[in-house]
Structure formats: structure tokens, C-alpha cells
C-alpha positions in Angstrom: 32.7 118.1 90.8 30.1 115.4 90.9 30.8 114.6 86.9 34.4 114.2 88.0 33.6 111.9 90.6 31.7 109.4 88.7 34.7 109.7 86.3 36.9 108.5 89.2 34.1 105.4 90.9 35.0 104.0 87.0 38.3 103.0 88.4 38.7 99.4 89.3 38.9 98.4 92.6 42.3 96.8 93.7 41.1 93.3 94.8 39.3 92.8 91.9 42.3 94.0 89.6 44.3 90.9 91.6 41.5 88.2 90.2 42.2 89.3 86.7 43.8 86.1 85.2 46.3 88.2 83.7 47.4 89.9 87.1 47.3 86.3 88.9 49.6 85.1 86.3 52.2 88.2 87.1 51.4 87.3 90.5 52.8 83.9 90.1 55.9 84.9 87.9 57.1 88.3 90.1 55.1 87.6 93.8 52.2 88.8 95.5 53.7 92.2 96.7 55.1 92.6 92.8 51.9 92.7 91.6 50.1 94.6 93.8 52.8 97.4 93.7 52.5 97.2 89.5 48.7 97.5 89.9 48.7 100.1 93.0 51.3 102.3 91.0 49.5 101.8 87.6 46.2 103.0 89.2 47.7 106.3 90.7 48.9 107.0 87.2 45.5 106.5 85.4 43.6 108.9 88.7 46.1 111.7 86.9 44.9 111.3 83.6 41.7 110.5 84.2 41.1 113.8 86.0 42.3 115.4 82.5 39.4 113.8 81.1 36.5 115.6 79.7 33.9 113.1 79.4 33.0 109.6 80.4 33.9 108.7 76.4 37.7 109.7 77.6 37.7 108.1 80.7 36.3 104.8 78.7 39.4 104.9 76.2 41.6 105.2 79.1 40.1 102.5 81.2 40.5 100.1 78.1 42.8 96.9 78.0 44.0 97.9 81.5 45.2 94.8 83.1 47.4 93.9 79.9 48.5 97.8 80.8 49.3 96.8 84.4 51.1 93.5 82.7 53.1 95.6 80.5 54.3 97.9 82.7 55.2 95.1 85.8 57.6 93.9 82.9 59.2 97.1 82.5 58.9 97.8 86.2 60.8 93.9 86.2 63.6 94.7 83.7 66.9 95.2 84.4 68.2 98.9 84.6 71.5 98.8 83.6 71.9 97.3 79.8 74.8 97.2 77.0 75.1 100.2 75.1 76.5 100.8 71.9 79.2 103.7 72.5 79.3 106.5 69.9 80.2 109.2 71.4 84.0 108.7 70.6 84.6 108.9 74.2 86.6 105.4 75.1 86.9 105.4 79.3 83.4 107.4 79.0 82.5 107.4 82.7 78.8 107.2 82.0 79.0 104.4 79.9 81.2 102.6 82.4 84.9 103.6 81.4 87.5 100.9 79.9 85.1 98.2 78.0 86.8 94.7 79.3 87.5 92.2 76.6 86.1 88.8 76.1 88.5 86.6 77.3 89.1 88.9 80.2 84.8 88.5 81.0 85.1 84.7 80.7 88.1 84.1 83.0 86.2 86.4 85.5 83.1 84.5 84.5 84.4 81.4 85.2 86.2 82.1 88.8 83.5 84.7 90.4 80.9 82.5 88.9 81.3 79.9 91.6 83.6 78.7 94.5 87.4 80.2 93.8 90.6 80.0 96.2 89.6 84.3 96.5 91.4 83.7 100.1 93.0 80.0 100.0 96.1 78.9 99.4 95.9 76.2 97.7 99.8 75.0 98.7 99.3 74.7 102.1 95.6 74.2 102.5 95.2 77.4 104.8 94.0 81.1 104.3 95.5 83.1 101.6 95.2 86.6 100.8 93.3 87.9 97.5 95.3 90.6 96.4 98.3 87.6 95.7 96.5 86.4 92.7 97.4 89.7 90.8 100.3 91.3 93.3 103.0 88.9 91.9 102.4 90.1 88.3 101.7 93.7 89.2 105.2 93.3 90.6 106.6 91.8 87.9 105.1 94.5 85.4 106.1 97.7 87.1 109.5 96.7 89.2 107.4 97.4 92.5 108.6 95.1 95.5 104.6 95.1 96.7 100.7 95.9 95.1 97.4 95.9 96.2 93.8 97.0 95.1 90.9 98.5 96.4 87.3 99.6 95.3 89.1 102.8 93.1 91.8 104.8 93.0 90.3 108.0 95.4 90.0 105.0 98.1 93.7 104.4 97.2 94.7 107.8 97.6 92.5 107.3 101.3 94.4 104.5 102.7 97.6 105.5 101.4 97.4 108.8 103.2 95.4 107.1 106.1 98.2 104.5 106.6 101.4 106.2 105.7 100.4 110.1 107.1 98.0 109.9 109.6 98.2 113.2 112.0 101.5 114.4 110.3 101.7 116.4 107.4 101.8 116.4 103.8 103.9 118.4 101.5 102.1 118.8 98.1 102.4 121.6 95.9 99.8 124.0 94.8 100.3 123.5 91.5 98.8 120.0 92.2 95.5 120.2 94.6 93.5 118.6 91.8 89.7 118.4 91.7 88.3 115.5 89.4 85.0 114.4 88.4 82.9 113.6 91.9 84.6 116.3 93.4 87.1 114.4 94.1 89.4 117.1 96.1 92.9 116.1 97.5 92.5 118.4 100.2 89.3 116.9 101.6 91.3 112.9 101.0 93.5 114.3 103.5 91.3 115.7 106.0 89.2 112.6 105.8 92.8 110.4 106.2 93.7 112.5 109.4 96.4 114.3 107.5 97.6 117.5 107.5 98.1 119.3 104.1 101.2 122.0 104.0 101.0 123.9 100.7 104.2 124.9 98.4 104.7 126.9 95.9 102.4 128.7 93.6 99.7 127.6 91.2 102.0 127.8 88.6 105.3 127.8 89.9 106.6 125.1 92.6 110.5 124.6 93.5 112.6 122.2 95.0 113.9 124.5 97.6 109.7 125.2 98.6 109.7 121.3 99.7 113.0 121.8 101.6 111.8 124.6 103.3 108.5 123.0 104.3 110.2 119.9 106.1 109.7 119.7 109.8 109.0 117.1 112.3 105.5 117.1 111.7 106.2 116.2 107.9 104.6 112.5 107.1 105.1 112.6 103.5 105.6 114.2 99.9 102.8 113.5 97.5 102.8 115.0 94.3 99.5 114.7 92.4 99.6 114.1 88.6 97.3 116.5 86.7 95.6 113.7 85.3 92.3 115.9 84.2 94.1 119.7 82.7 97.3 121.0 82.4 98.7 124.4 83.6 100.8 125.8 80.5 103.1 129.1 80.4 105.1 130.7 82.9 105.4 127.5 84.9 108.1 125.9 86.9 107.7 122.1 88.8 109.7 119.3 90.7 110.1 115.6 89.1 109.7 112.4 90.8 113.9 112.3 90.5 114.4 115.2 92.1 112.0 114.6 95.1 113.5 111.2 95.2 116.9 113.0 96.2 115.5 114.7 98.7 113.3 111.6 100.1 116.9 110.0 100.8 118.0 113.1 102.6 115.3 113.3 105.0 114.4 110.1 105.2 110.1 110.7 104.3 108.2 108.6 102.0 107.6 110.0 98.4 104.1 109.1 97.0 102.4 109.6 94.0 99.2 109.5 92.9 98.9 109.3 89.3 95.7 109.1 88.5 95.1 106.8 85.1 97.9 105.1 85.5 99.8 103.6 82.2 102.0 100.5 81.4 102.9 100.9 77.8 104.5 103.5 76.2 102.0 105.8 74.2 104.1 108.1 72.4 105.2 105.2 70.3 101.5 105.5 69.1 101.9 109.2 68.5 100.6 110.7 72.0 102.6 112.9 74.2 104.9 111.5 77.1 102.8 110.2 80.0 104.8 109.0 83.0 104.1 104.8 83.4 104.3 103.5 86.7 107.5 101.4 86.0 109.2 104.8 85.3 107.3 106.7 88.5 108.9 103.7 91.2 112.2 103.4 89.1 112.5 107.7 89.6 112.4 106.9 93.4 108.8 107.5 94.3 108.1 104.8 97.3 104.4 104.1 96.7 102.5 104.9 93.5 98.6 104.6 93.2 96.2 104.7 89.8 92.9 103.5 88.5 92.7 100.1 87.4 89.5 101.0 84.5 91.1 104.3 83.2 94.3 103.9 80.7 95.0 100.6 82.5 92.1 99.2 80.5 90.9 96.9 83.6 87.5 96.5 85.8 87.1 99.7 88.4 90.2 99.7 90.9 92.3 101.9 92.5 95.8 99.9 92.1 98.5 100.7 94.9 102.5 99.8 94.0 105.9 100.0 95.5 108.2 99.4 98.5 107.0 96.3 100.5 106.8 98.0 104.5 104.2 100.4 102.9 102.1 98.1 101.1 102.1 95.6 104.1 101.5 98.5 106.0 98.3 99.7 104.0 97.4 96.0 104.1 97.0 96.2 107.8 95.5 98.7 108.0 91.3 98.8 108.6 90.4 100.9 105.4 91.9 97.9 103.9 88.8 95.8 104.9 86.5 98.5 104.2 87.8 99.3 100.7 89.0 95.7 99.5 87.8 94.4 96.0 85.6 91.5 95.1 86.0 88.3 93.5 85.2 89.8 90.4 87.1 92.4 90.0 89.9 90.3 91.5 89.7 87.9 89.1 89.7 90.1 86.1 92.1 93.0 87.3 94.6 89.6 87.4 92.9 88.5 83.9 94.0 92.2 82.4 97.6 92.1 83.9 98.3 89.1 82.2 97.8 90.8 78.8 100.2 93.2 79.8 103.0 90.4 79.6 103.3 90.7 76.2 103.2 94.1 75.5 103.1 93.7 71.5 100.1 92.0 71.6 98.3 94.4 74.8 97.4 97.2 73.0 95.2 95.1 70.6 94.0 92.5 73.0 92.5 95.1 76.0 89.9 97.0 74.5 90.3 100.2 76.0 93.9 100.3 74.7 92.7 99.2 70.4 90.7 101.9 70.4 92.7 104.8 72.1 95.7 103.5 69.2 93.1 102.0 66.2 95.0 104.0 63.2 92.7 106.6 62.1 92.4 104.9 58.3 91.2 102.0 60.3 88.4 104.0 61.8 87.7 105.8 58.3 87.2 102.5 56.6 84.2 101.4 59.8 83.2 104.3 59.2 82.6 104.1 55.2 81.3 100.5 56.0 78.7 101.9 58.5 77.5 104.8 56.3 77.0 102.4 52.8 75.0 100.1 55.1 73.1 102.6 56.2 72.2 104.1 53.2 71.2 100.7 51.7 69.3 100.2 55.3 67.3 103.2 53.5 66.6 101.9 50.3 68.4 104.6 48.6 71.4 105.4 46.0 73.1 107.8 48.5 72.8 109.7 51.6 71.6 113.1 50.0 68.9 111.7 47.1 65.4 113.4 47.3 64.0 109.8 48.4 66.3 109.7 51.2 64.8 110.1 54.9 68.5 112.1 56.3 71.5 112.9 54.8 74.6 110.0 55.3 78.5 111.3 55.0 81.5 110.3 56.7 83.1 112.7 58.2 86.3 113.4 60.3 86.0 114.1 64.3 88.0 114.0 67.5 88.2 111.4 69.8 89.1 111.7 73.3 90.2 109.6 75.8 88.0 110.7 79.0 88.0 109.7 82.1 90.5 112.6 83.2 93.0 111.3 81.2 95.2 112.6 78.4 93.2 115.8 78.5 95.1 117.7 75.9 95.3 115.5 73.4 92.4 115.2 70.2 92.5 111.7 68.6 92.3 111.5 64.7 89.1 110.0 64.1 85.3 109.3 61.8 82.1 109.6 62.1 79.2 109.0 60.2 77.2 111.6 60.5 73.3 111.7 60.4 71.3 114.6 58.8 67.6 113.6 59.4 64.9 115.6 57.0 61.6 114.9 58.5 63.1 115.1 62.3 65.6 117.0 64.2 69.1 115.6 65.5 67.9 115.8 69.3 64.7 113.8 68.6 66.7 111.3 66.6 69.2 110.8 69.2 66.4 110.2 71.7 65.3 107.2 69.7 68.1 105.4 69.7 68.3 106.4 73.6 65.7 104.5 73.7 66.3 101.0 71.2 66.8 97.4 73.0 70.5 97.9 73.1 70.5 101.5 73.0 72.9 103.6 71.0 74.8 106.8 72.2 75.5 109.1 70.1 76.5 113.0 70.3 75.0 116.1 67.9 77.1 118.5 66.0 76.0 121.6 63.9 71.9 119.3 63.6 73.7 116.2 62.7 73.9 113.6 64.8 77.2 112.0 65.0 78.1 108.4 65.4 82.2 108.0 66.0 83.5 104.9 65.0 86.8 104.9 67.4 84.4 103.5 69.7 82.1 101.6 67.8 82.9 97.9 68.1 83.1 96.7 64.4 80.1 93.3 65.6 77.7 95.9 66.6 78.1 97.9 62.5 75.1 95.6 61.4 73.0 96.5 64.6 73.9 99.9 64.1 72.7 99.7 60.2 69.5 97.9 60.9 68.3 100.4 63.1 67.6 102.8 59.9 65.8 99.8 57.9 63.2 101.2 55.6 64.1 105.1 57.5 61.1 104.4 59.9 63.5 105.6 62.8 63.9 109.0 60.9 60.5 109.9 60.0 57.6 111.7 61.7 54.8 109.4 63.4 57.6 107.2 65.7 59.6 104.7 65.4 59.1 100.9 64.1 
């Protein structure tokens, strides 16, 4: 016990660790308390090792260079958590790695107005206060047939003030079939207890009819909301109610039809080979009164929940005090607007919005990055071909499926490449950990020991960084990286 404690009086003591010119110059660049927290926290972290010590000799090795080790690991302390990532996974609206990617031009505009002063809430026509959601409401309008839009923070907040506003203490018809759960746990049921509605079930899991909503009108009834299954799909013995026919019955009884459809879509997809998905111009022009969807899912925008349709519900969700509470920020403002306007030339959106090139990139497209990527690499390793003896992993091309994530377009497996990465010396998991951990750090998944790099999602300026990474196969041998 006595060795152990002359182990420990080798410790610096705090004040004396400040004096260090090293420390007073970290002192200068992060602050006073900066400083002392790096040196405090670096010191309870070298008590734990040092007690694992064995000798003095130990203690000595540990104790060495240790202001430039408080200096080094201020910086880290000082860096930035959240960094660029190169996507791999083949995952586009990945919610991990931050959903829909926005492009360039849609960063600068947003750049350019959130960066400083901006008329967020001016009207700059008759010099008095304006209203932030008109910037993007008269092309949301204009895009989807909707009389009236709005934003807020996302779309579960959407789905909030739209039952909040519109159903407050009445209740809602929704069918079974359609009491989703998504990622978050995200329930509808627990939206409209927290809104103050009241939810009346019809129908069955698997089976809903247009007679179950007929039956289920009273005078407590608020609204219909039907829920798309954004996230799964029930398939088989099953039986449900369109938007149309709802809409019929909306004009009967005189109650508002919402729908909350999750992603949300403005172009046609199966013109790029994917199944039907209902757009929100065909949703409000079937007869449902007020539509809500993400703004970052299929939309290919920053994180929004978008709200469209008949103008005394909007204004009426506008007035309302979630609206305050749940309102977007000049920067998302700027580049939800920024994103619509792509939309008004469709031709030219589903290249221009990121999100949207890579969910319909041909698949040849991706083979060819991917063949690009892989002969890079190999040369990267100073060898022939991704199998040779000399070779520090294995390098093919090989096909995969892409998904779209985010909840949306669950059933469907998009064509795509990967290159895939066989290492020799090192396994797949310890690989992937590496690049985890580079400067812009690279996400990849692992498949049968092979690590697996889908290009779908791989933007084709980041290839060279990608290729670099292996030069000389350092990153793939035992001993560490470069």
C-alpha cells in the first residue's frame, strides 16, 4: 500500500501543471476553466493507470511528455463532434448519418440568407412584419394544388399540431390497420393523447371498410386520419379505404379528412421503376383536407415536418400555440424554399436534389463508380489485382441492395455495387473500425467477412479519398493504421 502511494505523490500537482508553458498557451487559446478541466480530467485518467502499475519504471513511462498529453487531448476535447461522413452503407435518407444529403446550391442559398440578417419575418413590400413560412408556402402551393402550407421542426410535430388544432377533445377515426410505430417510437396513439384527442379504432389489422368509418361517426367525431404505412406493409388477406372514398364520405358528414403520409413524394417514382407511392398532389386532389410529410425523407430537403391543403386549417394550425413552439429556423427555412424550387422543373429535380440522384442513379451508373473505386484501390495497394499473393485484402465489385431508409419505400431493394473488401492480415470488423475512425470518416457495412462499400451512396468527389485511404495497404495490416 505504501509502494502504491509513492506511485501516486509522482503525480503532478494541478497548479504547477497550469505553469507549464504548454498548458498556459492552451490556457490562452480555449480559457482558464478549458484548461483546467483538460488537465483535472487528464489527471483522473493517469491515477487509473497508474494504479495498474507495477513499479516506479511504469509509472515513469506513464508520467512522460504529459503536458503535450494534456495538449493533445484539450484538442480532441476542443474538436467538433459532429463531422462529414462518407456514406457507404447504401442507405440514402440513413437517419444516422443525417437522412436526405442537401445539395450545393441548396447549402449556399441557405448559407447566404441564415448567414446574416434575412427578411425571416419582414415584408419587404410594405416595410412591416411578415410571416416565415410565406417564403416557401407560395411554391409549396404551387407544387402540390394545396390552397395553404406550413412547416415545423418534423413531421411527428406536424402530425401534433394538426391533431392539436383540428381534433382537440373530439375524436379520431383511424383504422387499425394504420396505428403505425416508427423509429423513436413514434406511436400515433400516444400523438393523439398528447394532442388532446381521442382515438376510435376501425376495423381490423388487416381488414378496414368503408362502412367501419360510417359506423364510427358521432358527434364526438373531430376527424378521419388515415396513416400511410410509410415503414412495412401488411400483405394477404387484406381489405382498406382510399383517400377517394373517405373523401365521399368527408362531404357527407361534413369532418375534415387528414393524412399523414409520412415521406412524402412530389415526383412520380414508378417512372424510375419503383412501385406506386401516393404524392401529395394526388393525396389533396383525392379530397383529403390537410396532408402532412417529412421535409428530409423522399422530399430530399433539410428536417421538416411539411403541412398542405385547405386554407381555414392551415390558418388555423398557424394560430395555434404549438405553432410557436414547433416553428423552423432561418435555416431550414431558407433551404426547405431553396429545395422546392428544384422541384419546378421536375426533369431536372431528380438529378439536382441529392437524395433523389441516388434513390434513381441507373444501376450501370453505380457499377461503373464502383469499377473506378475498386481499380484505384488496388493500385492504392501497389498491386496487379485484388486477389495477388502481394496483396494486403482481396478487391471485387460486387452487386448489393440499396435501400431507401428512413421508413420509406420499405419493400422495395434497389439494384446496386459495391466494392467489396477482403482484408488478409485483419478482420472486416477491425477494418471497419479504422475507417470509423479516419478525419472524414467512412461508413461502411460487413457481409459474409467482407466489408462492403456501396457506391449508390458514395458521392463520385469523395472516390479519390476513399482510394487513398488504402495507400501502400497500411490501413489493412496488423500494427495500426498510418
Amino acid at each position: 500500500m505504501e509502494k502504491k502511494n509513492d506511485i501516486y505523490r509522482m503525480i503532478p500537482r494541478v497548479d504547477s501543471l497550469m505553469e507549464e508553458p504548454l498548458i498556459r498557451e492552451m490556457t490562452e487559446k480555449y480559457g482558464y476553466d478549458c484548461a483546467l478541466h483538460g488537465v483535472r480530467s487528464t489527471l483522473e485518467k493517469l491515477r487509473e493507470r497508474l494504479g495498474a502499475c507495477k513499479s516506479a519504471a511504469e509509472a515513469e513511462k506513464e508520467l512522460e511528455d504529459l503536458p503535450e498529453k494534456i495538449c493533445r487531448a484539450l484538442a480532441r476535447w476542443a474538436q467538433p463532434g459532429m463531422t462529414r461522413v462518407v456514406n457507404g452503407t447504401g442507405i440514402i435518407l440513413h437517419t444516422g448519418l443525417g437522412r436526405a444529403p442537401l445539395g450545393k446550391s441548396v447549402l449556399q442559398r441557405a448559407a447566404e440568407t441564415a448567414g446574416g440578417y434575412s427578411n425571416l419575418e419582414f415584408d419587404l413590400a410594405t416595410g412591416k412584419r411578415g410571416e416565415r413560412n410565406a417564403h416557401f408556402e407560395r411554391i409549396l402551393c404551387q407544387l402540390t394544388g394545396a390552397e395553404a402550407a406550413m412547416a415545423v421542426n418534423n413531421n411527428a410535430g406536424a402530425v401534433l399540431l394538426m391533431l392539436s388544432a383540428l381534433a382537440g377533445g373530439r375524436e379520431v377515426i383511424v383504422s387499425r390497420g394504420e396505428l403505425v410505430e416508427i423509429g423513436g417510437k413514434f406511436r400515433v396513439p400516444d400523438m393523439m393523447e398528447l394532442g388532446g384527442s381521442k382515438l376510435r379504432e376501425v376495423g381490423t389489422t388487416n381488414r378496414t371498410r368503408l362502412s367501419d368509418y360510417e359506423t364510427a361517426v358521432s358527434e364526438e367525431t373531430g376527424a378521419f386520419l388515415k396513416v400511410h404505412t410509410s415503414n412495412y406493409r401488411i400483405v394477404g388477406f387484406t381489405e382498406s379505404v382510399s383517400v377517394r372514398e373517405l373523401a365521399e364520405l368527408k362531404e357527407r358528414t361534413g369532418i375534415p379528412l387528414l393524412e399523414d403520409l409520412g415521406s412524402g413524394v412530389l415526383i412520380d417514382l414508378e417512372r424510375y421503376g419503383f412501385c406506386h407511392e401516393p404524392s401529395v398532389q394526388e393525396t389533396l386532389a383525392q379530397g383529403a383536407d390537410v396532408v402532412t410529410f417529412s421535409g428530409d425523407k423522399l422530399l430530399g430537403g433539410p428536417q421538416a415536418g411539411i403541412i398542405a391543403g385547405k386554407r381555414e386549417y392551415i390558418e388555423k394550425m398557424k394560430r395555434h400555440p404549438l405553432s410557436r413552439v414547433l416553428r423552423i429556423d432561418k435555416f431550414t427555412a431558407s433551404a426547405l424554399e431553396a429545395v422546392l424550387l428544384e422541384y419546378l422543373n421536375p426533369e431536372s429535380a431528380a438529378e439536382s436534389i441529392p437524395a433523389l440522384r441516388m434513390l434513381t442513379m441507373p444501376a450501370e451508373t453505380v457499377r461503373r463508380a464502383a469499377e473506378k473505386l475498386a481499380a484505384l484501390m488496388r493500385e492504392a495497394m501497389c498491386c496487379e489485382g485484388g486477389s495477388t499473393p502481394e496483396a494486403p485484402a482481396a478487391v471485387t465489385v460486387e452487386s448489393s441492395a440499396a435501400r431507401a431508409g428512413g421508413g420509406s419505400l420499405p419493400m422495395e431493394d434497389i439494384p446496386s455495387f459495391s466494392v467489396a473488401v477482403a482484408p488478409k492480415e485483419i478482420s472486416a470488423s477491425e477494418l471497419e473500425r479504422r475507417l470509423r475512425s479516419l478525419s472524414v470518416p467512412v461508413i461502411g457495412r460487413i457481409t459474409d467477412g467482407k466489408l462492403l462499400l456501396d457506391l449508390r451512396t458514395v458521392e463520385e468527389g469523395d472516390i479519390p479519398y476513399l482510394a487513398e485511404q488504402f495507400r501502400d495497404g497500411a490501413i489493412l495490416r496488423k500494427g495500426g493504421m498510418r
